[in-house]
C-alpha positions, 0 to 999 in steps of 0.5 A: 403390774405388767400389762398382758402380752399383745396378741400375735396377728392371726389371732388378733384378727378375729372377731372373738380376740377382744372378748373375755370368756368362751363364746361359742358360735351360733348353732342352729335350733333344729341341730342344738334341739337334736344335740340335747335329745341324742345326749338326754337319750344316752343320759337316759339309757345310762341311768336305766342301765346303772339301776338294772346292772345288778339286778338278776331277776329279768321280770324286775328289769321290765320296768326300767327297760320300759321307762329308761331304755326305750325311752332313751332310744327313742330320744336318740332316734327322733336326734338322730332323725333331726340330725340327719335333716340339719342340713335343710338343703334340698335333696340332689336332683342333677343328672347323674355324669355320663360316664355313671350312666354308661358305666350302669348300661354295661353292668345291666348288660354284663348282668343280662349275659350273665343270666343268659349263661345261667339259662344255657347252663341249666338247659345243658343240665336238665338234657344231661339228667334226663338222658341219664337212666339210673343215677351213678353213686359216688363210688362209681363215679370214682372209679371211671 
């Protein structure tokens, strides 16, 4: 028998290379607990679905609703949740770049300017319609 064909170098170089088998790297336990809730969650809105597909009667769906579908949202949501945090690293807490900061100073000025023309627009509107002492119709608005 022939032997098997040497491996090429970048592979040979792992640390997996001699090993027979699949091997699958370590996964941390609140990731590989989140995995199995988010697939056990879908499992389970699955089922709940495939047994009330057929069914027309909506009071007869409660039942399967109730136990399958929430539950598996449910499932999903707390994997979710789980999965959100895996990162275990602490949130941000460095100072936003000077460039962000000045950048937010002018939008709240441009916003502050911008509310300021609103004002002035609407004082210029309330003169116009109290000086005003019968209200045009559209017609007569048209044919000035």
């Amino acid at each position: 028998m022939a032997s098997p064909a040497p491996l090429p170098a970048h592979i040979a170089d792992l640390p997996e290379s001699g090993k027979k088998g699949l091997s699958l790297p370590a996964l941390p336990p609140r990731l590989l607990a989140a995995g199995v809730l988010v697939v056990a969650g879908l499992v389970s809105v699955l089922i709940a679905w495939g047994q009330t597909r057929h069914l027309e009667n909506p009071a007869a769906q409660i039942p399967y609703l109730a136990s399958g579908g929430l539950i598996g949202v449910g499932l999903m949501a707390v994997g979710a949740a789980l999965l959100g945090g895996a990162a275990g690293g602490s949130p941000a807490t460095a100072a936003p770049p000077d460039d962000v900061v000045a950048r937010i100073d002018r939008m709240a000025e441009n916003i502050d300017w911008l509310a300021d023309t609103v004002e002035q627009i609407a004082a210029h509107l309330n003169r116009v319609a109290a000086t005003e002492t019968e209200p045009l119709d559209a017609a007569a608005r048209l044919r000035s």
